[in-house]
Backbone as ProteinMPNN parsed JSONL, in Angstrom:
{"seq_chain_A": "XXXXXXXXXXXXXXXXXXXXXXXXXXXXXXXXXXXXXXXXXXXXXXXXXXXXXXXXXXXXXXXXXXXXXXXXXXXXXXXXXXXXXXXXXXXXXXXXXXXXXXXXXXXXXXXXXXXXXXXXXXXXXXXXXXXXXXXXXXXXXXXXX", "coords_chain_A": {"N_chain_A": [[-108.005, 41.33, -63.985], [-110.927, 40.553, -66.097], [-112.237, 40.849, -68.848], [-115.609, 41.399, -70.097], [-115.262, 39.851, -72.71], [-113.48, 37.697, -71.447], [-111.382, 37.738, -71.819], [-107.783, 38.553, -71.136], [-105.849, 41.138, -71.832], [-102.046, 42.097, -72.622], [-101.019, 43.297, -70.57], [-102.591, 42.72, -68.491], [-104.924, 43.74, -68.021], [-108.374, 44.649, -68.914], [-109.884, 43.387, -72.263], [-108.243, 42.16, -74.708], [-106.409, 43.672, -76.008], [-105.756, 44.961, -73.836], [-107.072, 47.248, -73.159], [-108.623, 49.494, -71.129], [-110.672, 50.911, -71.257], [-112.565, 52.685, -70.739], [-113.847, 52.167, -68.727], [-113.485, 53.326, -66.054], [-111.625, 52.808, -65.042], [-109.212, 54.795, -64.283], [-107.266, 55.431, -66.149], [-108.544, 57.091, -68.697], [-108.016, 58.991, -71.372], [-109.084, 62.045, -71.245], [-109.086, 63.483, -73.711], [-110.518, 61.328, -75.427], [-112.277, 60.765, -73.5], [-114.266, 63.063, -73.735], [-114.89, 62.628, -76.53], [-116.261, 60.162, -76.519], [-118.609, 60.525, -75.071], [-119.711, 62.489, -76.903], [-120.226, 60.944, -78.809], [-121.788, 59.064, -77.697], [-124.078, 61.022, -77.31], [-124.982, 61.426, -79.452], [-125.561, 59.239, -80.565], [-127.96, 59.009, -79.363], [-129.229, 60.972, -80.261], [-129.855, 60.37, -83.182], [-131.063, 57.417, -82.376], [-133.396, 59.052, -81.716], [-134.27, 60.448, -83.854], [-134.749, 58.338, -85.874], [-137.364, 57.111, -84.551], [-138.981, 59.631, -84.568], [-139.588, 59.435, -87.502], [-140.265, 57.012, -87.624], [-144.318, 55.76, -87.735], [-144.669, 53.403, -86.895], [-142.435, 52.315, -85.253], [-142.356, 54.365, -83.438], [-144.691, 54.425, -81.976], [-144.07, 51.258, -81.066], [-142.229, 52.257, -79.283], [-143.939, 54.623, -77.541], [-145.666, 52.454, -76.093], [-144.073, 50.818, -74.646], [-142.899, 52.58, -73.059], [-145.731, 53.564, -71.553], [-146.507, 51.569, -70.181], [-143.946, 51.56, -68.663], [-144.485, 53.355, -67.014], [-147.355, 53.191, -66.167], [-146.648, 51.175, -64.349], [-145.826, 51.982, -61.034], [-148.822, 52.162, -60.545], [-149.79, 49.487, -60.875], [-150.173, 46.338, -61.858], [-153.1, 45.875, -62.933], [-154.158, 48.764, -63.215], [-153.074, 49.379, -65.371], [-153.56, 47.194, -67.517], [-156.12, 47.935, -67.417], [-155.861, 50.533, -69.147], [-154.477, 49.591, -70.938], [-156.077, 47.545, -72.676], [-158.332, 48.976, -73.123], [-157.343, 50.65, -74.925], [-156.587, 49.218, -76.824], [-158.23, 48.625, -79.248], [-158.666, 51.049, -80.753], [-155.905, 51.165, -82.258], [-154.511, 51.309, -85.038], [-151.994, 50.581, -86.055], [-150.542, 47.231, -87.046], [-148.077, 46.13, -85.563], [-148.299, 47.963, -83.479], [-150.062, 46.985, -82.132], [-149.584, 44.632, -81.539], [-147.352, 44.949, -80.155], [-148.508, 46.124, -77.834], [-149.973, 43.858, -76.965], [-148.137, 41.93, -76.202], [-147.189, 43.294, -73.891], [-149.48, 43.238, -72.371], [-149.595, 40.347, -71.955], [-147.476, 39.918, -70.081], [-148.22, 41.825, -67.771], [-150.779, 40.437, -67.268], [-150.001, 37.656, -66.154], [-148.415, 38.949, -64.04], [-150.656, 39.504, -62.667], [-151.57, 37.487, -61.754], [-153.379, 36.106, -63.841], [-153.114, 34.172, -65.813], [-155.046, 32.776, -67.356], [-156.001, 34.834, -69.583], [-153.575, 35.659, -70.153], [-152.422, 33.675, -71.55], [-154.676, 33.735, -73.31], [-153.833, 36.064, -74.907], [-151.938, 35.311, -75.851], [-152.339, 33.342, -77.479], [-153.478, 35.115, -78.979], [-151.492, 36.381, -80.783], [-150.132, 34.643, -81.524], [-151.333, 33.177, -83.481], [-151.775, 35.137, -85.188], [-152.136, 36.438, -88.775], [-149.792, 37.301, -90.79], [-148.841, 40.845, -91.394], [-149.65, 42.228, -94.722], [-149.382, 44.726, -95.266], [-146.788, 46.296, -93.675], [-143.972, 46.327, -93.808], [-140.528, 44.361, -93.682], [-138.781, 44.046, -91.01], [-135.943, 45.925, -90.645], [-132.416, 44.636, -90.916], [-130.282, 45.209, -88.236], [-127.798, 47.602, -87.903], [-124.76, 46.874, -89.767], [-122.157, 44.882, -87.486], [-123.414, 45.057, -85.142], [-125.158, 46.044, -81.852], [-124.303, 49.897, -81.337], [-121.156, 50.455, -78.983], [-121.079, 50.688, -75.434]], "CA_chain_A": [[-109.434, 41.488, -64.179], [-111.381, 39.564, -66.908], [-113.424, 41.653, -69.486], [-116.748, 40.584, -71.135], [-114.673, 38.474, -74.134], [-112.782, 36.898, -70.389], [-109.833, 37.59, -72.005], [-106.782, 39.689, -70.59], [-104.808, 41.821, -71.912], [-100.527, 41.533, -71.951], [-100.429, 43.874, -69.509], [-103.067, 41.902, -67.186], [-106.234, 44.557, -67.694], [-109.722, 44.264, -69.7], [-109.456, 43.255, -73.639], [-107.187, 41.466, -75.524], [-105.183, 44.806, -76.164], [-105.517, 45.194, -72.415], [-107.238, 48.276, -73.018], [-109.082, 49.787, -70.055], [-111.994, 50.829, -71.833], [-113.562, 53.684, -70.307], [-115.132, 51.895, -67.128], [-113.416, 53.944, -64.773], [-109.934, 52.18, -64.191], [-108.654, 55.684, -64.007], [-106.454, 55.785, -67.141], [-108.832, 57.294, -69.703], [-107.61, 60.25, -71.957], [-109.748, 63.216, -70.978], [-110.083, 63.698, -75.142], [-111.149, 60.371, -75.328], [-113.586, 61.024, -72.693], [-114.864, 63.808, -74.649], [-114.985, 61.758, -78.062], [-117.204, 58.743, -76.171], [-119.918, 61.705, -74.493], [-120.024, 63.17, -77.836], [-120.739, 59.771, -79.723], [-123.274, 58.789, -77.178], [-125.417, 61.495, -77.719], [-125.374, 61.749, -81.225], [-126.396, 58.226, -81.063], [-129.588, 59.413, -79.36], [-130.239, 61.656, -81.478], [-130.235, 59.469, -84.184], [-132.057, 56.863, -82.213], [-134.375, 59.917, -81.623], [-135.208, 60.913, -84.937], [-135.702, 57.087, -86.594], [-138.198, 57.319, -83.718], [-139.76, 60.617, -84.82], [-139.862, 59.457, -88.658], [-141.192, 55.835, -88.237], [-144.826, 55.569, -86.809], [-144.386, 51.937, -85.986], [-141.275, 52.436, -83.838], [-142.221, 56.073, -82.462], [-146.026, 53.301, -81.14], [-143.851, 51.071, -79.879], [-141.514, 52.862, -77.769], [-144.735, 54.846, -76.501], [-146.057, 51.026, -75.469], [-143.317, 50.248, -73.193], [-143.028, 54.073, -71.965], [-146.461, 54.231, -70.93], [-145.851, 50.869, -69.518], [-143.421, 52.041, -67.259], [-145.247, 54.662, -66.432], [-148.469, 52.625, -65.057], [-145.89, 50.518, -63.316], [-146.352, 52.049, -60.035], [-150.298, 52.342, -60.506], [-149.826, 48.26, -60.571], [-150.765, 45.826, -63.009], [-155.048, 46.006, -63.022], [-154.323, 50.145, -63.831], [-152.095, 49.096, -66.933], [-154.091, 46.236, -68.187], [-157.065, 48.524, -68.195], [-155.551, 51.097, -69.921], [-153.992, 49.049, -72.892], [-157.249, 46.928, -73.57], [-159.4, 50.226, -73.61], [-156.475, 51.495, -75.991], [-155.953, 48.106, -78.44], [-159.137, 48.478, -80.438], [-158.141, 52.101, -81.504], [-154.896, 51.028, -82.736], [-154.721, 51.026, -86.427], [-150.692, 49.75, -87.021], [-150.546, 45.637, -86.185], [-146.825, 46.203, -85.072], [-148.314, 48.669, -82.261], [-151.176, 46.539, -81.111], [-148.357, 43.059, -81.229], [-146.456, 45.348, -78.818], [-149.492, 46.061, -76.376], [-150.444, 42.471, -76.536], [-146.552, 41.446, -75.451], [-147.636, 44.096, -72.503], [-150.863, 42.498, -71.633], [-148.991, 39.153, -71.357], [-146.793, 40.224, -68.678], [-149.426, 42.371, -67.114], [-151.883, 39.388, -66.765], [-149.123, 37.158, -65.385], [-148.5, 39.618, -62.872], [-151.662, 40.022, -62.05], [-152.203, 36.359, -62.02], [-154.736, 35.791, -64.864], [-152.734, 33.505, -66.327], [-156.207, 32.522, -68.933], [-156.296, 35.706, -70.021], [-152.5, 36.174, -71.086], [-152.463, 32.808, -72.347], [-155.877, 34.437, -75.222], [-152.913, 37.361, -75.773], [-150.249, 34.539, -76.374], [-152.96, 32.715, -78.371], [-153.528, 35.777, -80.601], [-149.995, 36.636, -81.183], [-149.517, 33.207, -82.356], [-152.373, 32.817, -84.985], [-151.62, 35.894, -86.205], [-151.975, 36.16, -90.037], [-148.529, 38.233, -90.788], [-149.158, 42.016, -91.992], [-149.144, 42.68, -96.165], [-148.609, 46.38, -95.347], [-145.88, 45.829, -92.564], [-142.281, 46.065, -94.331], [-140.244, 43.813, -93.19], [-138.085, 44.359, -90.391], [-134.676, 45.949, -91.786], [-131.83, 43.945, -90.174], [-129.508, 45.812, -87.5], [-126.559, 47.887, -88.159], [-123.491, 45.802, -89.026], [-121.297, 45.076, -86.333], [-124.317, 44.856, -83.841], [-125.353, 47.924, -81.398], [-122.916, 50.726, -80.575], [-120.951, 50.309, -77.667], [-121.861, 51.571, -74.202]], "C_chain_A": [[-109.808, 41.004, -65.564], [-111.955, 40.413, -67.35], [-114.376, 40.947, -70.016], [-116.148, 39.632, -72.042], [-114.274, 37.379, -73.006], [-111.383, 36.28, -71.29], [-109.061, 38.813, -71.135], [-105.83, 39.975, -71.594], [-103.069, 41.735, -71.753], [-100.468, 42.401, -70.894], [-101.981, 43.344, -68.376], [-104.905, 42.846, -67.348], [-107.405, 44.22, -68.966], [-109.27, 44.195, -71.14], [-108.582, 42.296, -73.943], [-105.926, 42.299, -75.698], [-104.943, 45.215, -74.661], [-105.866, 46.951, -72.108], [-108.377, 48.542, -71.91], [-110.824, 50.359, -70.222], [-113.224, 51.781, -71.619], [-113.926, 53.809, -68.713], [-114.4, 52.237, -65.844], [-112.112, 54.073, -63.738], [-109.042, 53.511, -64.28], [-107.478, 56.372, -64.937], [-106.864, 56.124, -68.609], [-108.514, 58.715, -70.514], [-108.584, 61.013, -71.845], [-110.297, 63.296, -72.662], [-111.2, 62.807, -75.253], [-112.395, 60.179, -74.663], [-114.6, 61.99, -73.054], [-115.778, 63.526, -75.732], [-116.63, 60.718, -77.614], [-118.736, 59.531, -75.639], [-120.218, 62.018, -75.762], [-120.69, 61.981, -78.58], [-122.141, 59.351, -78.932], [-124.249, 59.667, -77.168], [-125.618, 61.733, -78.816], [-125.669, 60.237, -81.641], [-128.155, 57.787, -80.419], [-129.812, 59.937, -79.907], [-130.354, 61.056, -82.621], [-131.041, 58.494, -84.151], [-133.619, 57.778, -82.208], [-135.249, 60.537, -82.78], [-135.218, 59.684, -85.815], [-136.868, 56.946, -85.705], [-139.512, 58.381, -84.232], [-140.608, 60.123, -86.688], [-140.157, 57.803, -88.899], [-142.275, 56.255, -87.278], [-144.903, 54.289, -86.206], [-143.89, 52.044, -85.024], [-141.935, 53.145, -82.916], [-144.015, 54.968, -81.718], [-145.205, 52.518, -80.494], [-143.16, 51.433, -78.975], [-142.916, 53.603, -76.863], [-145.201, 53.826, -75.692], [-145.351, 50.646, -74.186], [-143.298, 51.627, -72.594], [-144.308, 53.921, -70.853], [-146.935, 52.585, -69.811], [-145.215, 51.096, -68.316], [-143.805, 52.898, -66.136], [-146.352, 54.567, -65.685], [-147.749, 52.038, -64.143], [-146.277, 50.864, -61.96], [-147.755, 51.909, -59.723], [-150.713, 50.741, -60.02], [-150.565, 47.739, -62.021], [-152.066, 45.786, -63.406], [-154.782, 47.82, -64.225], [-153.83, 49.635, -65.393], [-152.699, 47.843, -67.744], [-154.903, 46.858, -68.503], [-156.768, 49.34, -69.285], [-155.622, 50.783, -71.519], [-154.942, 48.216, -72.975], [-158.126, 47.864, -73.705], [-158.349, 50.674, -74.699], [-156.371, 50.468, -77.232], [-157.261, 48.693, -79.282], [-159.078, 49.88, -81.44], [-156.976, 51.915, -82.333], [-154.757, 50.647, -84.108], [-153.237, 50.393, -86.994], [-150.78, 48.036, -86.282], [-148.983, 45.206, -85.593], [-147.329, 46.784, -83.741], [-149.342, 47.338, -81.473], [-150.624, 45.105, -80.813], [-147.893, 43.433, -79.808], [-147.267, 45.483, -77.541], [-149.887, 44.762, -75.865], [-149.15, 41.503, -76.155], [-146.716, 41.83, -74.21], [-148.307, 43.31, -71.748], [-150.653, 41.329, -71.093], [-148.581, 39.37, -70.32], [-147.554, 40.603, -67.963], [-150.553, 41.119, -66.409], [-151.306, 38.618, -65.933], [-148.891, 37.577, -63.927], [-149.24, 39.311, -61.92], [-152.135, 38.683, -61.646], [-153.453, 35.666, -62.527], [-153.896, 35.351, -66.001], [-153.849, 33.017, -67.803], [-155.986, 33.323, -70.002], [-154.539, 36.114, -70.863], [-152.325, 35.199, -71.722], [-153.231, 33.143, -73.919], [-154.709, 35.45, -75.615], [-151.919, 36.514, -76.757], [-150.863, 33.693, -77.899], [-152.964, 33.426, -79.718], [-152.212, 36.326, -81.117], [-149.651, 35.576, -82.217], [-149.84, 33.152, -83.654], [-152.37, 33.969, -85.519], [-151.595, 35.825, -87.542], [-150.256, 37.548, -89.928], [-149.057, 39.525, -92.039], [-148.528, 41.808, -93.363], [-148.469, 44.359, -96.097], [-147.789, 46.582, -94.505], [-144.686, 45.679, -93.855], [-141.453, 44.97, -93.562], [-139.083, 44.217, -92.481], [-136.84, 44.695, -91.222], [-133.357, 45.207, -90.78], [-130.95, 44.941, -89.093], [-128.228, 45.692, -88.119], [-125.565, 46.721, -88.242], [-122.486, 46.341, -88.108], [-121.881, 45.208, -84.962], [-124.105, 46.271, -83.31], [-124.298, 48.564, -81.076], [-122.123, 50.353, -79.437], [-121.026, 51.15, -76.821], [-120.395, 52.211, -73.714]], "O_chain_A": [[-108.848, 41.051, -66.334], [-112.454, 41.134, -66.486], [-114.091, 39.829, -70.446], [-116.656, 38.511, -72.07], [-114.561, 36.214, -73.282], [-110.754, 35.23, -71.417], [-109.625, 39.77, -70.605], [-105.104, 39.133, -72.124], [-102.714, 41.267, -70.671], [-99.561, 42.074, -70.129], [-102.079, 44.016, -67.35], [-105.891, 42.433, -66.738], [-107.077, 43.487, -69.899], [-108.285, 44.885, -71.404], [-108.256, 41.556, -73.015], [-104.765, 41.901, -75.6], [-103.9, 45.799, -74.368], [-105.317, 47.705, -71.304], [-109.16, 47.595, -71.833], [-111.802, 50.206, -69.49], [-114.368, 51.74, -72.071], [-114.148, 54.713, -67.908], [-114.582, 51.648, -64.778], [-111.72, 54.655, -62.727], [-107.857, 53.189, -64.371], [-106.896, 57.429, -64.695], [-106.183, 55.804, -69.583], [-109.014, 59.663, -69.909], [-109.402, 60.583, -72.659], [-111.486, 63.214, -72.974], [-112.393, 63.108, -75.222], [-113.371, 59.579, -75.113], [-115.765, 61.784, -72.714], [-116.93, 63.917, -75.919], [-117.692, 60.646, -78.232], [-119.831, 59.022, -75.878], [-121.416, 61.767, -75.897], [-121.842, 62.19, -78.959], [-123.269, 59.323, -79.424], [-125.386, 59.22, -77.02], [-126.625, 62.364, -79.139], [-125.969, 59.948, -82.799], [-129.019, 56.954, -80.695], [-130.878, 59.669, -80.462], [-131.382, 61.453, -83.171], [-131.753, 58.223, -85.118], [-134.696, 57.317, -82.586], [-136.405, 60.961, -82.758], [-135.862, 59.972, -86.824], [-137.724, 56.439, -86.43], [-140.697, 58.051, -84.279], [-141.766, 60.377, -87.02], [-140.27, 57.319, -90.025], [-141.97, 56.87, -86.256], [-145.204, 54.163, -85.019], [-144.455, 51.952, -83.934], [-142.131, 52.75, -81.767], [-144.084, 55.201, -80.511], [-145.238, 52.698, -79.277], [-143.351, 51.026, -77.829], [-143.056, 53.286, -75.682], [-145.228, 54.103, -74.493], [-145.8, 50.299, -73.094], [-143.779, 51.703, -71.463], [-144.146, 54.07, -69.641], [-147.637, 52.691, -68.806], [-145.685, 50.921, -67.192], [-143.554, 53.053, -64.941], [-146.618, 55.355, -64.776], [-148.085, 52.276, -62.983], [-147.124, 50.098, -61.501], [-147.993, 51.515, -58.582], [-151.568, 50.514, -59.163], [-151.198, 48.346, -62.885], [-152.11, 45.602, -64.622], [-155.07, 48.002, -65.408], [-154.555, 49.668, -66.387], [-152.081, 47.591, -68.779], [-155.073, 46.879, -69.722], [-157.271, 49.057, -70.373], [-156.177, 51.175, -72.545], [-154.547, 47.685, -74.014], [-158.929, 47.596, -74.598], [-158.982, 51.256, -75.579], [-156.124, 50.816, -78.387], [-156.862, 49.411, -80.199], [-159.37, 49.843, -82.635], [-157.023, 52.636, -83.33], [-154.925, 49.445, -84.309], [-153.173, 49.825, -88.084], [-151.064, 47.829, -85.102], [-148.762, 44.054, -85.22], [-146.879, 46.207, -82.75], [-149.172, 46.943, -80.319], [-151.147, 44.435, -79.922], [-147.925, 42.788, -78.76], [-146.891, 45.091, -76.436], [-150.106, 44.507, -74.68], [-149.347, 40.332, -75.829], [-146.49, 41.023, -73.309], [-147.938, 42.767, -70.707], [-151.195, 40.996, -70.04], [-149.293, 39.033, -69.375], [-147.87, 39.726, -67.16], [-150.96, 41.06, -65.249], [-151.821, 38.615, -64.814], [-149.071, 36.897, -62.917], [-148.956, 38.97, -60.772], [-153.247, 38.709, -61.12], [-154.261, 34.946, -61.941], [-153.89, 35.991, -67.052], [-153.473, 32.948, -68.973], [-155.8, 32.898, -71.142], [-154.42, 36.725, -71.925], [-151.956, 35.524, -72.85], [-152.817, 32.983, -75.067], [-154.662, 35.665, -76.826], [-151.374, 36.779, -77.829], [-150.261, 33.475, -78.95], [-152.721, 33.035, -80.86], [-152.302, 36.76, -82.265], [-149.104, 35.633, -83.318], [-149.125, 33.099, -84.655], [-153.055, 34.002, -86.542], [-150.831, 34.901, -87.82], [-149.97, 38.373, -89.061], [-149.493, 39.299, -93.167], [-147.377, 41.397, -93.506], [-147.512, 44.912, -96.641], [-148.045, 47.769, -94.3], [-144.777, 44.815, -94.727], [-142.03, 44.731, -92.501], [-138.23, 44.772, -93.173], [-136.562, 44.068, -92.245], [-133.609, 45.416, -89.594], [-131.265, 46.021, -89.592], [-127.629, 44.732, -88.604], [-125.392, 45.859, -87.381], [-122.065, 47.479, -87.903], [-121.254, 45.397, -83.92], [-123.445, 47.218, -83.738], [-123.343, 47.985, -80.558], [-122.853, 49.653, -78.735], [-121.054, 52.342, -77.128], [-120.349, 52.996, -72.766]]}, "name": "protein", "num_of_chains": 1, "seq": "XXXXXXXXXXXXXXXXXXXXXXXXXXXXXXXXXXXXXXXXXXXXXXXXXXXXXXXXXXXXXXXXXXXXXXXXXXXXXXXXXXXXXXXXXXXXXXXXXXXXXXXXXXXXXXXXXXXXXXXXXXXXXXXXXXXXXXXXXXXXXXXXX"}
């Protein structure tokens, strides 16, 4: 079996070390299995409280939440929503993220004009003075799953 790198292992299984990796192949140390539950939620809760203590972030995760959340309602419900909601929006990180929404949404909906003016104003954006600049991601890229 081939792992994500599509290397093998000397003994023929996922990795390079031919380590098994969690996903189920039936040879994971019970501690170990412990250790990897314990890390994954203490890396929600950490995603959970940079969440709580930026308001940028903690806007856009609500964006795609409430997103998902019209989803069934269909795209018309969720377009209204977030253009009755942009003009309230006082961070230009939150109202970027609704107007990423609205794109898709219009598409959907086939009003292709109309997500094209979202794509338009995205573009010509002037770039925020009070906006920090993104901080780069952890080294070593995201945790593993």
């Amino acid at each position: 079996m081939r792992g994500p790198d599509g290397m093998r292992g000397p003994d023929g299984m996922r990795g390079p070390m031919g380590d098994r990796g969690g996903d189920g192949g039936g040879g994971e140390d019970p501690r170990m299995a412990r250790y990897n539950l314990m890390r994954g939620y203490l890396d929600a809760v950490d995603r959970y409280a940079r969440l709580a203590h930026d308001p940028q972030l903690a806007g856009i995760a609500a964006v795609v939440n409430a997103a998902d959340t019209l989803k069934p309602r269909g795209a018309d419900a969720a377009i209204e929503f977030f253009t009755k909601i942009l003009p309230d929006v006082k961070s230009p990180a939150v109202q970027r993220a609704i107007r990423i929404q609205l794109v898709d949404l219009y598409k959907a909906a086939g009003k292709q004009d109309q997500a094209l003016e979202q794509l338009k104003t995205l573009i010509t954006a002037e770039p925020s003075k009070d906006e920090p600049a993104m901080a780069p991601p952890p080294a070593g890229g995201p945790p593993p799953r």
